[in-house]
C-alpha positions, 0 to 999 in steps of 0.5 A, a space after each residue: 622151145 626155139 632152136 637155132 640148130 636141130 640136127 634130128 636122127 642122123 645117120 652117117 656110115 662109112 665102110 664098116 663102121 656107123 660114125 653117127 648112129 641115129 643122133 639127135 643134137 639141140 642147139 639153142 641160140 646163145 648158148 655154149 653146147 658141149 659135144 663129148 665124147 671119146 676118140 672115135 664116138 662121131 663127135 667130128 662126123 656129126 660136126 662136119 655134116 652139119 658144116 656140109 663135109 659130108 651128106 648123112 644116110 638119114 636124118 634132117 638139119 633145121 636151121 632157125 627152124 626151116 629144114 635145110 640141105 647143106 650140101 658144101 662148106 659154101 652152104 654152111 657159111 650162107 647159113 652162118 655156120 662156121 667151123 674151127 677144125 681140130 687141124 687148122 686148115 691154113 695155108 703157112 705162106 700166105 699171110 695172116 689176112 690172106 687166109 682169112 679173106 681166103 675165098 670170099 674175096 673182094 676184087 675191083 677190075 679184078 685186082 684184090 681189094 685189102 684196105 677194107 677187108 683189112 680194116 674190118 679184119 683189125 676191128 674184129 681182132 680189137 672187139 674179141 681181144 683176138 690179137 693178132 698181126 694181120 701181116 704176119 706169115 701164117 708160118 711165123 706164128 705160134 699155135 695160139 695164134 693161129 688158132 685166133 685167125 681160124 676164129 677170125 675167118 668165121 667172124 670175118 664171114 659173119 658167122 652166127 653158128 661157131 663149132 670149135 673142134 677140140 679148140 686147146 689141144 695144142 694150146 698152153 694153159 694160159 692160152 686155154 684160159 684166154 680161148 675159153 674168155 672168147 667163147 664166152 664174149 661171143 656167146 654174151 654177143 648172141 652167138 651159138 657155140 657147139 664146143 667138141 671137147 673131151 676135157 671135162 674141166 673146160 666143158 664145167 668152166 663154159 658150157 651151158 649144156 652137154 651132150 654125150 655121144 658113146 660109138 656113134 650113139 646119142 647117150 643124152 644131154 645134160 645141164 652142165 651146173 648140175 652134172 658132175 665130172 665124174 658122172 659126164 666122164 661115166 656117159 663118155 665112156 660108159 664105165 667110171 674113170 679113175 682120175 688118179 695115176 696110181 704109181 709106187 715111188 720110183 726106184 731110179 737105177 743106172 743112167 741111160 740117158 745123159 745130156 751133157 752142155 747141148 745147144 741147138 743154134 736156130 740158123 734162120 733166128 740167129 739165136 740158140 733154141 737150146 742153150 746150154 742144157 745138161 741132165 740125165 734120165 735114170 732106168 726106172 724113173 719118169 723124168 718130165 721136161 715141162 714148160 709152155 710150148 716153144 721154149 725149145 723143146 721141140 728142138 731139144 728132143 729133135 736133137 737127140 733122136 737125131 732130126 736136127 743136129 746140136 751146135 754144141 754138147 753131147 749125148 750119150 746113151 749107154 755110155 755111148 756117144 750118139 750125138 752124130 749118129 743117124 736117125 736108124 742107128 739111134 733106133 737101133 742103139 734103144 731109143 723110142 720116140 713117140 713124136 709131138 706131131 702124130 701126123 707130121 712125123 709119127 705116122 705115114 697117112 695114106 699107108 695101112 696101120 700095119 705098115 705103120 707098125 713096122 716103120 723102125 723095124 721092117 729090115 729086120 729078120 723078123 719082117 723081111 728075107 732076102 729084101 723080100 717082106 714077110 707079109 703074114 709076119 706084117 699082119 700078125 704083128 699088126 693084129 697082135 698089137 691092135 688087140 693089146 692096145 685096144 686100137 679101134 679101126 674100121 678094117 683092122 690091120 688094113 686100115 689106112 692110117 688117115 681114116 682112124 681118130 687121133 685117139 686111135 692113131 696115137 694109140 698105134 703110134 705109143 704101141 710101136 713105140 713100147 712093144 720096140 722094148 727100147 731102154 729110152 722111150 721119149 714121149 712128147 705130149 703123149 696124150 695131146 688131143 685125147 679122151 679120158 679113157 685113152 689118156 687114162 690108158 697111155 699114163 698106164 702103159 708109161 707107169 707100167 714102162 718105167 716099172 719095167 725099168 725103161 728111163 722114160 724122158 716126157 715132155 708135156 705141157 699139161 701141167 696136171 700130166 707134169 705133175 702127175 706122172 713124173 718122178 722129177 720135173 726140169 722146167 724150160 724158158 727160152 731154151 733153159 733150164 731154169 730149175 728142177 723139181 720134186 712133184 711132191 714138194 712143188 705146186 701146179 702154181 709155183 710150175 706155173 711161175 717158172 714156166 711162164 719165166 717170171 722166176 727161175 732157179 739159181 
């Protein structure tokens, strides 16, 4: 059998944990190969050896057969092997053609050549229906977009080996829809693609294969037509999952959270990202803001835990106006925030995992005396919630936030969150980017919050999350409400319709 890929028996370590542990990957040419497995199973380790990021302890790489040594990203490019990274690596003041000539530059008397990088770039765009502006600022485009640029820059570099990392965690369901298109058109092409993923349905509608990795170890590969869901989820994770959320009926009780007439006025578009929104959050109950990104909801959460400041409108929670008050004061006064952007806002990378469970808490008598830390107080806390929340690091509570999977990270970030004991936990995309197991174990922990009668605002854009969790569902369009919905009377399409602003609620 011809491979265009063999990466055989590898082995990569990292102080205190074996990322890759004797691995063994195929991957035939043509064919789309599914790399699965939980937050932290080596599932990037082993990608971004073969991409030369980092050199393995043991094993070898063939390419087309032929033993090779990749030793940088330079490397892997010559040999056509391109990589789309789960955190997009481009640079937000550069234009859209830039970044994709980025490094492979043509020049004349030392001056940039663009007509013809152009040119090419424009005719990829129209041969994989990837369409995006090649002038636009990377800044000034959604999520979706950028991501079709990353692909361009592997196209652009006549890449022949594709690796997606987790391609649709940030993109919404029509976006994944149109991605998965893609992968399918450049396989139909003779490209070879490894898809790291952890969602089961996307691997059933592309792939041909799948190969599972459990805590750094090579579990084994499958054909995907003949393997079903449920049994690809019990390699993963090496038990069964459930895939239902087990929930009684909410029992709604005081308000705790009321919204009333808010507006956020965009300074830079000259146009409300919010308009005009009003709602409440009761004690006991999930209520779910749904929609597809960037209809202002990002603005609206930003507006009440006090990152940004509305035009109009208040917020009251307890019965206390905050709409002005300070990020600290809101804390303190019961609000929790697990962020939309673990790294841009929930969590200080280069800082220890203890430290970042204290962020909100640090001043308090329980961590400091006399403006001195109580750092014994620091690492209990830290060991105490690492082994309620079952979050996995290499060095325990020293470990440096940067080096744990995005799994583990959120992990640390939702435990901060919960174990404050606040009234209002705000939880924006909580389980974005994650494996079963931890979403299964994130809905848990939010099911168990509101029977212990905390009001819980979600804000999701996976629609099966919407309709899973929550207990009423209000759907934004272009900073709207344009209706409120029972979750046991309306369907994932009728959603689907409203979000996409084709109807709307009068």
């Amino acid at each position: 059998m011809d491979y265009i890929i063999e990466m055989l028996n590898i082995t990569k370590e990292f102080p205190g944990i074996k990322a890759n542990d004797d691995v063994t990957l195929q991957l035939k040419k043509g064919e789309i190969h599914a790399l699965l497995g939980e937050n932290g199973a080596g599932k990037s380790t082993l990608m971004s050896v073969l991409f030369g990021l980092y050199q393995p302890e043991k094993g070898e790489i063939k390419v087309r057969g032929k033993k090779v040594q990749i030793d940088s990203p330079n490397d892997a490019n010559e040999l056509g092997i391109g990589m789309v990274h789960q955190h997009f690596k481009l640079v937000h003041n550069f234009t859209v053609a830039e970044n994709i000539i980025l490094g492979f530059e043509d020049t004349t008397y030392g001056f940039l050549e663009f007509d013809e990088p152009i040119q090419k770039i424009k005719e990829l765009s129209n041969q994989y229906s990837l369409k995006v502006d090649v002038n636009s600022l990377i800044s000034n485009i959604s999520v979706g977009q950028q991501q079709r640029v990353e692909i361009l820059k592997m196209l652009y570099r006549d890449a022949e080996i594709l690796i997606f990392d987790e391609p649709t965690a940030v993109l919404t369901p029509q976006e994944i829809e149109e991605i998965m298109g893609i992968m399918k058109e450049l396989a139909a092409e003779g490209k070879s693609i490894v898809l790291i993923t952890h969602k089961l349905k996307e691997i059933k509608q592309v792939a041909d294969r799948c190969s599972v990795l459990r805590k750094g170890k090579y579990i084994g590969t499958v054909d995907v037509a003949d393997t079903s869901v449920e049994k690809m989820a019990e390699m993963m994770v090496g038990r069964e999952v459930s895939f239902e959320i087990d929930k009684e009926a909410a029992t709604p009780k005081e308000t705790v959270l009321q919204v009333k007439n808010l507006s956020v006025f965009n300074e830079l578009l000259q146009k409300d990202d919010v308009t005009d929104i009003s709602f409440e959050v009761k004690k006991g109950e999930i209520l779910c803001i749904g929609g597809i990104e960037g209809n202002g909801q990002t603005q609206l959460v930003e507006a009440i835990t006090g990152l940004i400041e509305p035009s109009n409108g208040e917020i009251i929670l307890n019965g206390e106006d905050i709409t002005h008050n300070s990020i600290r004061k809101r804390n303190i006064a019961g609000v929790s925030h697990i962020p939309e952007d673990r790294h841009k806002y929930g969590l200080v990378l280069d800082y220890s995992l203890e430290k970042n469970l204290i962020f909100q808490t640090y001043f308090t008598p329980k961590f400091q005396k006399n403006g001195f830390l109580k750092f014994d107080a620091i690492r209990d806390n830290a060991k105490r919630l690492i082994k309620q929340f079952d979050i996995r690091s290499g060095k325990g509570a020293t470990t440096m936030a940067r080096s744990m999977s995005g799994g583990n990270q959120q992990k640390a970030i939702v435990a901060r969150e919960i174990d404050r004991d606040t009234e209002l936990l705000i939880a924006v995309q909580p389980t974005r980017g994650l494996d079963v197991g931890a979403i299964e174990y994130i809905h848990k922990q939010l099911i168990e919050q509101r029977d212990n009668d905390k009001a819980i605002l979600l804000i999701s854009l996976e629609l099966e999350e919407v309709m899973n969790l929550s207990d009423r569902i209000i759907v934004m369009y272009e900073g709207e409400n344009v209706g409120e919905f029972d979750p046991e009377k309306v369907t994932e399409n009728e959603l689907g319709l409203y979000m996409a602003g084709s109807k709307k609620k009068e």
